[in-house]
C-alpha positions as CSV (number, residue, x, y, z in Angstrom):
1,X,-29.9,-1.8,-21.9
2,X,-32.0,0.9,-23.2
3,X,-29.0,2.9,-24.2
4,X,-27.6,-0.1,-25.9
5,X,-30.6,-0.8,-28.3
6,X,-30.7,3.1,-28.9
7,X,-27.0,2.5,-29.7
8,X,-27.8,-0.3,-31.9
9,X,-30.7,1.4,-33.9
10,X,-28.3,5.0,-34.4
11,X,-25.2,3.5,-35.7
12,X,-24.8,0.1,-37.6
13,X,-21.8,-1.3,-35.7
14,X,-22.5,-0.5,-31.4
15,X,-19.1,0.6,-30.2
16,X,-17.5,-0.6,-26.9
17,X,-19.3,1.0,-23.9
18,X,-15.8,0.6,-21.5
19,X,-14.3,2.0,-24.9
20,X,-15.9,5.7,-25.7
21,X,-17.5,6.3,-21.9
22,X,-14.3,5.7,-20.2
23,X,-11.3,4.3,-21.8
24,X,-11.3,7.3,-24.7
25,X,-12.4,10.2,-22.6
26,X,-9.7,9.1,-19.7
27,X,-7.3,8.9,-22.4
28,X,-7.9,12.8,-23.9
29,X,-8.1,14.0,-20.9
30,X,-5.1,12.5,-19.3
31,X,-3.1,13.5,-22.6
32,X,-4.5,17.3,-22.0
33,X,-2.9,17.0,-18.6
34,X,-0.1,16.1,-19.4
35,X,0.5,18.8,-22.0
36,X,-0.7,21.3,-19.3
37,X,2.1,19.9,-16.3
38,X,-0.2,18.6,-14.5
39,X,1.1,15.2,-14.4
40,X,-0.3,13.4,-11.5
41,X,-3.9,13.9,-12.9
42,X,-2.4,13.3,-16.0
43,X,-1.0,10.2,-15.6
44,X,-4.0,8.7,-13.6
45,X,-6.3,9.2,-16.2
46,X,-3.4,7.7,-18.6
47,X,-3.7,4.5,-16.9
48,X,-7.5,4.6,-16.6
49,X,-7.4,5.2,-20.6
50,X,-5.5,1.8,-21.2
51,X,-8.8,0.4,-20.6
52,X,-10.3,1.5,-23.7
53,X,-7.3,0.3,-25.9
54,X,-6.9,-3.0,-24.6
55,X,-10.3,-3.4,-25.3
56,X,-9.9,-2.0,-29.2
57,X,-7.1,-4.2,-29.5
58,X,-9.3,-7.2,-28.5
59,X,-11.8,-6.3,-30.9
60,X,-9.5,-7.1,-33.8
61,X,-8.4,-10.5,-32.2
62,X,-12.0,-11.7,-33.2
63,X,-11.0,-13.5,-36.2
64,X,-14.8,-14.6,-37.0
65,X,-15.7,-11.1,-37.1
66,X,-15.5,-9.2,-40.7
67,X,-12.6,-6.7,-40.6
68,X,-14.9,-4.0,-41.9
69,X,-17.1,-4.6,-38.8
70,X,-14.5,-4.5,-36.9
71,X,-13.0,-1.3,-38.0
72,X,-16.0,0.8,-38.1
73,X,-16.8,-0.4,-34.4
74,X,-13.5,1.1,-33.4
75,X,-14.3,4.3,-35.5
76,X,-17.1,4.8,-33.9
77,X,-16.0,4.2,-30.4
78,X,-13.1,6.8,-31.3
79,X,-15.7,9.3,-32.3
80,X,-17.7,9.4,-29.9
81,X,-15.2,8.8,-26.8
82,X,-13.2,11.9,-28.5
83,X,-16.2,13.6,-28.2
84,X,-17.3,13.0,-24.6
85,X,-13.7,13.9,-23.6
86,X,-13.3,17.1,-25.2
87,X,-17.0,18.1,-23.7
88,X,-15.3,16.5,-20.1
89,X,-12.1,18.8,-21.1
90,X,-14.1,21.7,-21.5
91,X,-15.7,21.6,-18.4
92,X,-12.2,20.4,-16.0
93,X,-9.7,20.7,-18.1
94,X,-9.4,24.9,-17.9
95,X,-9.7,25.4,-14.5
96,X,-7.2,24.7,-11.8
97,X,-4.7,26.5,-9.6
98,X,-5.6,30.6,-9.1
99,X,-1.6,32.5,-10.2
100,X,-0.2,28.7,-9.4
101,X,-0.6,29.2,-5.7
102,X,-2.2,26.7,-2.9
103,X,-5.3,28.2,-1.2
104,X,-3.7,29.1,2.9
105,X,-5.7,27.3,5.3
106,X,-7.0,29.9,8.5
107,X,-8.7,28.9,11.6
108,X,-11.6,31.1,10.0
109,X,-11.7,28.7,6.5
110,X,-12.6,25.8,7.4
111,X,-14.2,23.6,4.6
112,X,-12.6,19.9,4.9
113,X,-12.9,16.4,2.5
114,X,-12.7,13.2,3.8
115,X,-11.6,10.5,1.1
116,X,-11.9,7.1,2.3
117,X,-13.5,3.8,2.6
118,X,-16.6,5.3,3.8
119,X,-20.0,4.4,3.7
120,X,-19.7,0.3,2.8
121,X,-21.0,-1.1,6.3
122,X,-17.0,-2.1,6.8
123,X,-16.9,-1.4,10.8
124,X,-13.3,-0.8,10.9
125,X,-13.6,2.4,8.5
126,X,-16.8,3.5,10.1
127,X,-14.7,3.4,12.9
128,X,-12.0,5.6,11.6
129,X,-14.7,8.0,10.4
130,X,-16.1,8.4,13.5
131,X,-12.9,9.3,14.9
132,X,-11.5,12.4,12.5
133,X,-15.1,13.4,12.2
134,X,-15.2,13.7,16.3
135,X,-11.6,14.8,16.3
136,X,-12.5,17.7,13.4
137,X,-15.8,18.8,15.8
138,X,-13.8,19.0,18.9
139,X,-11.4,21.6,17.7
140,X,-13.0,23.2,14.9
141,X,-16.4,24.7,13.9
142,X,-16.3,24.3,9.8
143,X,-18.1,21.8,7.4
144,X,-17.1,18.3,7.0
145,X,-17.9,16.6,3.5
146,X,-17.2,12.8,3.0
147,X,-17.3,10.9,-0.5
148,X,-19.1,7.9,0.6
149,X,-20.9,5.6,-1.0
150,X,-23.7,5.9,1.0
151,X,-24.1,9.3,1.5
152,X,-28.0,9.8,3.3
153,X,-26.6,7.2,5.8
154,X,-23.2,8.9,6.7
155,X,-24.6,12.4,6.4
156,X,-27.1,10.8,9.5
157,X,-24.8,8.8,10.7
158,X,-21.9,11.2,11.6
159,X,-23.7,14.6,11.2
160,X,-21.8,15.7,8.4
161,X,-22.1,16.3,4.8
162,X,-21.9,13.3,2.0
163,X,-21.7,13.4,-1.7
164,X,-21.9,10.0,-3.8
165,X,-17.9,9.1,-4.2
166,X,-18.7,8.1,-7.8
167,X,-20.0,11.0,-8.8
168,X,-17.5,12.8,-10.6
169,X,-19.5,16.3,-10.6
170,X,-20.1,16.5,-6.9
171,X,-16.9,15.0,-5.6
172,X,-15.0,18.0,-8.1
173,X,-17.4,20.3,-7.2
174,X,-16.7,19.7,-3.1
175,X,-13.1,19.4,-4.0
176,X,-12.9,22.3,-5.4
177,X,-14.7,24.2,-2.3
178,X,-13.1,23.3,-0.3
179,X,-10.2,24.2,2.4
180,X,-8.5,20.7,2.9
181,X,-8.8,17.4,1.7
182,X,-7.7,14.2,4.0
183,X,-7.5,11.1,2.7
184,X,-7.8,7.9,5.2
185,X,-7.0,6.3,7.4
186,X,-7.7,2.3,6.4
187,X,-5.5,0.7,3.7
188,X,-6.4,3.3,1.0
189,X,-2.9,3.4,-1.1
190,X,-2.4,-0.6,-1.9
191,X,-3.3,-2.2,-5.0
192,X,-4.0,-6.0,-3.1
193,X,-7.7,-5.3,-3.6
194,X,-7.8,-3.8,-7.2
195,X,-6.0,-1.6,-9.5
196,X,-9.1,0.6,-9.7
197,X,-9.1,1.0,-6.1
198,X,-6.0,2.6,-5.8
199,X,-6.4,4.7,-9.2
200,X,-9.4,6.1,-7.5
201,X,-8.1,7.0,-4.3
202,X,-5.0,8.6,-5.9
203,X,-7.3,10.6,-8.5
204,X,-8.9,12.3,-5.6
205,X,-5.3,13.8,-4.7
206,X,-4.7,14.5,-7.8
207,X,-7.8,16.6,-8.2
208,X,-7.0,18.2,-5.1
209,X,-3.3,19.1,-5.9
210,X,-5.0,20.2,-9.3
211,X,-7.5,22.7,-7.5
212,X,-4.8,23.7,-5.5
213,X,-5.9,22.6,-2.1
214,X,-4.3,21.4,1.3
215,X,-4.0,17.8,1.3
216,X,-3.3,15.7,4.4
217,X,-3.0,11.6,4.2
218,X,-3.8,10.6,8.0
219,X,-3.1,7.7,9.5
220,X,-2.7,5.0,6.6
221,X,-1.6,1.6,6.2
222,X,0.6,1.8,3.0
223,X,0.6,-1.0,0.4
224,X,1.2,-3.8,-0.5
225,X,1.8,-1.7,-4.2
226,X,3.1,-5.0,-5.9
227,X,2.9,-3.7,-10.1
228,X,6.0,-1.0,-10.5
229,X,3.2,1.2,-12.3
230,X,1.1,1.0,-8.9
231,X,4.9,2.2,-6.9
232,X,5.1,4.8,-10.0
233,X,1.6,6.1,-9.6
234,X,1.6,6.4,-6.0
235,X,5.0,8.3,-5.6
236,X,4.2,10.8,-8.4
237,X,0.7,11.6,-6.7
238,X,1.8,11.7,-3.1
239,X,5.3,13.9,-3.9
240,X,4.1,17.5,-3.5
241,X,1.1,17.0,-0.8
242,X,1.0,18.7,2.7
243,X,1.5,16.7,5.0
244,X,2.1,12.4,5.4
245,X,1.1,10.5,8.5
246,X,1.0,6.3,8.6
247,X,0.2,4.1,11.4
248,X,3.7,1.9,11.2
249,X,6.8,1.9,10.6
250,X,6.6,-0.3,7.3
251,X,3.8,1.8,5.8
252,X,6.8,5.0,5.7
253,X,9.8,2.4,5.0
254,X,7.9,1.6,1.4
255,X,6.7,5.2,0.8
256,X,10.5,5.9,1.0
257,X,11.6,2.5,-1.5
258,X,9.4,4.2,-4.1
259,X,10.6,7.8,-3.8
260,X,8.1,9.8,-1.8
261,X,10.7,12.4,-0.5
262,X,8.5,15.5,0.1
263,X,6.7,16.0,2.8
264,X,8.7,14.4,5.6
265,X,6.4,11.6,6.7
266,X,5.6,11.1,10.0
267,X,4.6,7.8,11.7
268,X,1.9,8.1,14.0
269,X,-1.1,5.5,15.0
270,X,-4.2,4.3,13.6
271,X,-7.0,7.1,14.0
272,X,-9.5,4.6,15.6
273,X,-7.3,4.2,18.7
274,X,-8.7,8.1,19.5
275,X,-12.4,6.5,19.7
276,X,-14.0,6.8,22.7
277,X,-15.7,3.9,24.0
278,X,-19.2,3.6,25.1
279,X,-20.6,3.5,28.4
280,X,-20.4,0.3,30.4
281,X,-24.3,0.4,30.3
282,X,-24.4,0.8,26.5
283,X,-22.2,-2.3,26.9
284,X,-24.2,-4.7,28.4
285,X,-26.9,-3.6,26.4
286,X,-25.1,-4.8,23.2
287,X,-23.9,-8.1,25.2
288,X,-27.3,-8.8,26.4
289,X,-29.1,-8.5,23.0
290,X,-26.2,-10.9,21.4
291,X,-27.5,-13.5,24.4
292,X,-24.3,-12.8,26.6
293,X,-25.1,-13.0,30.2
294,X,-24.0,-10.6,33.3
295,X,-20.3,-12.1,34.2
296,X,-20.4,-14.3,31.6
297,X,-16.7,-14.8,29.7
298,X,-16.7,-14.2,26.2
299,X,-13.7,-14.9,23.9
300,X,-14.8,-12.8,20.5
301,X,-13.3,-13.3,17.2
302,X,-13.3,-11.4,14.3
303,X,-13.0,-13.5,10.9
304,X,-12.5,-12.0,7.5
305,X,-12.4,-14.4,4.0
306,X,-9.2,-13.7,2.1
307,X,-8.4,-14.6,-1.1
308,X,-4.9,-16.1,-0.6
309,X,-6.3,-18.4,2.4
310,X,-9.1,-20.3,0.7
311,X,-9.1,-22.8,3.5
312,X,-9.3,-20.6,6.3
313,X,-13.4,-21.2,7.2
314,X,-12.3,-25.2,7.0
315,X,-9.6,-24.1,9.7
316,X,-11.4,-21.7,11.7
317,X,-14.4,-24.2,12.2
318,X,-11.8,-26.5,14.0
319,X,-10.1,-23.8,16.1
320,X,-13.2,-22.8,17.6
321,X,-14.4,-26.1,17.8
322,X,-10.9,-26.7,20.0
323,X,-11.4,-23.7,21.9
324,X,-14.7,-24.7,22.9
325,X,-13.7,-27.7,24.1
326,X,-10.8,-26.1,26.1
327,X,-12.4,-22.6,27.6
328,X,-15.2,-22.4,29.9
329,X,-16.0,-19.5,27.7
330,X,-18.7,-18.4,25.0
331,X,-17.6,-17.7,21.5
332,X,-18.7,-14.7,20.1
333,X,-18.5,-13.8,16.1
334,X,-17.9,-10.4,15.2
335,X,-19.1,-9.4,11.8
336,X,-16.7,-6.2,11.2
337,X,-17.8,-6.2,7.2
338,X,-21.7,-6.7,6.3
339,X,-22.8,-8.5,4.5
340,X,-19.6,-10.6,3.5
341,X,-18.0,-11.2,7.3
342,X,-22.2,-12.0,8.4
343,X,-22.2,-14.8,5.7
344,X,-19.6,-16.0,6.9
345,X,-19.8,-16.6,10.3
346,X,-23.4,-17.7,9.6
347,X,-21.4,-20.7,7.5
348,X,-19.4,-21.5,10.2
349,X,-21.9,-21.3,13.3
């Protein structure tokens, strides 16, 4: 808010903050790419860009508003998003691949990324953290970074080091350090949840493939990508990386309907099926704490909101209900997302 009003008080008309801090910058940048061949950079930040000029384009559909207040709030969001991009431009734009060659990983260079769905209290990620990072440790002695968005928690967590996955600086800065980027497992390359999910997750390729490094996608789930731009986007940013694995068979059947051809991709399992479960005491302990008894049968389920089943806490509330009635059992609610999954089952119990 403070930047606003200073906004308001330095220039007569305040331009569009989602126009000249992201949509104009994104849009020079990705044109610079471009121009330079490096097109899967390029065309992510193309995309990004849009944002701006839909939102120029909707200043002008503001009839009410005078014309000449109009155009001198698009001026100024020109002038100043031209400006933040070429400062952004001078400081990623030059550097990029040493004599056009990928950095050659050794058992002696070991400084490895993890892109993912880290650090949102999602259970199921967590879990597939947990995994590679154990996996890494157990055959290799080199650093482990992960973008997360809590990074104090998964740097305790898991023993590793975490940068902020929004910050632009220190996600380049470890990309750029470092040996070999993985991105996954989860659902990462989909665009059910958002289009600015999957931009971001395929901008951190790109920035890899545009510092030259190793990149590996482990273990993913693959789509839905409903939009053709989302298929587009995908194929261009995953043709040309290191090595593919996916979890199913459907997950490689769409990566070859929308043209990924190089590397061969290799279907494989879900990285969590490699976690190694606690000890049986540790496991009564956890029973005992939710109020489960020694010998006592459980029947746990795991319930998750969705947006194209808008009925399904009406439906769960009488299939446990049934199942109560039926099994000599205790139900047991497993919150695999917190807060969102908690709330739920708390409206439901």
């Amino acid at each position: 808010m403070k930047f606003r009003t200073i906004l308001d008080k330095v220039m007569m008309v305040r331009p569009r903050t989602k126009e000249f801090l992201i949509g104009h910058p994104a849009l020079f940048l990705g044109i610079g790419f471009l121009l330079k061949r490096r097109r899967e950079w390029g065309l992510c930040l193309v995309a990004l860009g849009m944002l701006g000029q839909v939102s120029l384009l909707n200043t002008f559909c503001h009839i009410h508003t005078p014309l000449s207040m109009s155009l001198m709030r698009a001026a100024n969001g020109l002038v100043l998003g031209l400006i933040i991009g070429y400062i952004l431009w001078r400081i990623f734009g030059r550097s990029g691949q040493k004599n056009g060659h990928s950095r050659v990983i050794t058992m002696s260079s070991k400084k490895i990324v993890l892109s993912g769905y880290y650090g949102f209290s999602n259970c199921g990620d967590e879990g597939v953290l947990s995994s590679i990072v154990a996996g890494l440790k157990s055959r290799l002695s080199g650093e482990i970074t992960v973008l997360s968005a809590s990074p104090e928690d998964t740097s305790k967590l898991y023993d590793v080091n975490a940068v902020p996955r929004y910050s632009l600086g220190e996600v380049s800065r470890a990309i750029r350090d470092c040996d070999l980027l993985i991105s996954g497992g989860g659902s990462l390359i989909q665009d059910a949840t958002s289009m600015r999910s999957l931009i971001y997750y395929l901008s951190v390729i790109a920035m890899a493939k545009h510092y030259g490094r190793k990149i590996m996608v482990l273990g993913q789930g693959i789509g839905p990508l409903r939009r053709p731009v989302s298929q587009r986007l995908a194929a261009r940013t995953l043709n040309g990386v290191d090595l593919i694995t996916v979890r199913d068979a459907p997950s490689a059947q769409l990566l070859n309907q929308i043209g990924v051809t190089k590397p061969s991709i290799h279907v494989t399992a879900d990285p969590t099926f490699a976690l190694q479960p606690c000890s049986d005491t540790d496991a009564c302990k956890l029973l005992q704490e939710a109020g489960i008894g020694d010998g006592e049968d459980v029947v746990a389920i795991s319930l998750r909101s969705w947006p194209e089943a808008p009925e399904i806490e009406k439906i769960a509330v009488e299939a446990l209900g049934l199942l109560s009635e039926k099994l000599p059992a205790r139900l047991l609610l497993v919150a695999m997302h917190i807060p969102d999954d908690m709330d739920m089952a708390k409206r439901i119990q």
